[in-house]
C-alpha positions as CSV (number, residue, x, y, z in Angstrom):
1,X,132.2,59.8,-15.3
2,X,131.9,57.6,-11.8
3,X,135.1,55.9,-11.1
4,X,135.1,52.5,-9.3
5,X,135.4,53.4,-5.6
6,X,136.3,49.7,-4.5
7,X,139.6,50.1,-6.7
8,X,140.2,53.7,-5.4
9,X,140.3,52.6,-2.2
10,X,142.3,49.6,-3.7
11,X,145.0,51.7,-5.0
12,X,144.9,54.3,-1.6
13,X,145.9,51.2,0.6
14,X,148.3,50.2,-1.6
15,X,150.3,53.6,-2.0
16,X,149.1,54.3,2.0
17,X,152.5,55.6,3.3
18,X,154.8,56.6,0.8
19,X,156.3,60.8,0.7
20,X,154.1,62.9,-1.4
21,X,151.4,61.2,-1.9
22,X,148.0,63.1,-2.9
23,X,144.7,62.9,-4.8
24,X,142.9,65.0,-7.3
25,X,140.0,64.7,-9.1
26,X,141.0,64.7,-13.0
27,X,140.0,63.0,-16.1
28,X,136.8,62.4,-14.9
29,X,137.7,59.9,-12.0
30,X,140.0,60.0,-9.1
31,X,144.0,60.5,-9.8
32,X,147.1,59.5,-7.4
33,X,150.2,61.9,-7.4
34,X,153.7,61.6,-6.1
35,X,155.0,65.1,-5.5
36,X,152.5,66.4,-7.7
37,X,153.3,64.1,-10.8
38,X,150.7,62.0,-11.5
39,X,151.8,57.7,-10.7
40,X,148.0,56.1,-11.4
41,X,144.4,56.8,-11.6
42,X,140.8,55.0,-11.7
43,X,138.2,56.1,-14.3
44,X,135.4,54.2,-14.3
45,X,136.5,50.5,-13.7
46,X,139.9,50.7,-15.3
47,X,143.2,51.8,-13.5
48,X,145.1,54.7,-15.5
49,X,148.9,54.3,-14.7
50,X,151.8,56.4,-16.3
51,X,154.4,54.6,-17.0
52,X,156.5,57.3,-19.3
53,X,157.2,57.0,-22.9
54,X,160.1,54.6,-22.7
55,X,158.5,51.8,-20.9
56,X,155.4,52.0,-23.2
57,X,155.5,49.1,-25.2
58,X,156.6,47.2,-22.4
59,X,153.9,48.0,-20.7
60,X,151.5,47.3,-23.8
61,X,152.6,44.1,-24.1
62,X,151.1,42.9,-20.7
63,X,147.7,41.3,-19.9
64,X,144.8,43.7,-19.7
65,X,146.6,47.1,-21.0
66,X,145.4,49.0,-23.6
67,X,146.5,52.6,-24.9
68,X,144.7,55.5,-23.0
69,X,143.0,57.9,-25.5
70,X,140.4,59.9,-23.3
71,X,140.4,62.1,-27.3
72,X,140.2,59.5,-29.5
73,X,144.5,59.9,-30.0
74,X,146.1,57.4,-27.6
75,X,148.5,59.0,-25.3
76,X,151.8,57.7,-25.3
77,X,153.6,57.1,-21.7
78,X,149.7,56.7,-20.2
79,X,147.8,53.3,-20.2
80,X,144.5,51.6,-19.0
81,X,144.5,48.5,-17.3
82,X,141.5,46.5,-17.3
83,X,139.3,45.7,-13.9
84,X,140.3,41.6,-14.3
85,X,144.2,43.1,-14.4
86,X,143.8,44.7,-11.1
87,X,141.9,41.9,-9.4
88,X,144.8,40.3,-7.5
89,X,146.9,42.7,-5.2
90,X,150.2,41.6,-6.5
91,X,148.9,42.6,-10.2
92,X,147.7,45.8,-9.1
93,X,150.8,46.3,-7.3
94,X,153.1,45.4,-10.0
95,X,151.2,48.3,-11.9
96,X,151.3,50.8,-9.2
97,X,154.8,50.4,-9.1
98,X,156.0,50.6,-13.1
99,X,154.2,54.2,-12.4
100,X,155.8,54.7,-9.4
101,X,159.2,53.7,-10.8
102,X,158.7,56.1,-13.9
103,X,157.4,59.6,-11.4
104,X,160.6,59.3,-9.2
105,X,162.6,60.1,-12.3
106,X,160.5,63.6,-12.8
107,X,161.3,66.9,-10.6
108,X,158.6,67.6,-7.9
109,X,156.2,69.9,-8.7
């Protein structure tokens, strides 16, 4: 799968500078890691962020998220967020940073 390379570089800029930061090719699109936990992703035209089981349903309940289920099963603690959500550079940062918030709490890898 081709990922949207406009929003990958989107998402690089906008996590440009921060400790730990890498990218890996997984999922079939391009994936952003903190200390080798993953924070966000792009597949296709949507933005992938991990936001961890607890804030789930928060994060459901915002404009343009739907479950991520890459099987089928949707995968709790991971969400897709629409291309319209991640238009606006304060909306794609506010979702860069819920996965941000929820990877500082795991152990490097």
């Amino acid at each position: 799968m081709a990922y949207d390379e406009k929003l990958a570089e989107k998402v690089r800029t906008a996590l440009l500078g921060l400790n730990g930061m890498s990218e890996k090719k997984m999922f079939g699109g391009l994936c952003f890691l903190m200390n080798g936990n993953m924070v966000a992703g792009v597949a296709g035209e949507r933005l992938m962020v991990r936001v961890g089981v607890n804030n789930h349903e928060r994060a459901m309940k915002q404009k343009h998220a739907t479950p991520m289920d890459f099987t089928g099963r949707p995968m709790r603690g991971m969400i897709f967020v629409a291309a319209k959500g991640t238009k606006r550079s304060d909306t794609l940062a506010k979702w860069l940073k819920m996965g941000l918030d929820h990877v500082r709490t795991l152990p490097k890898k």
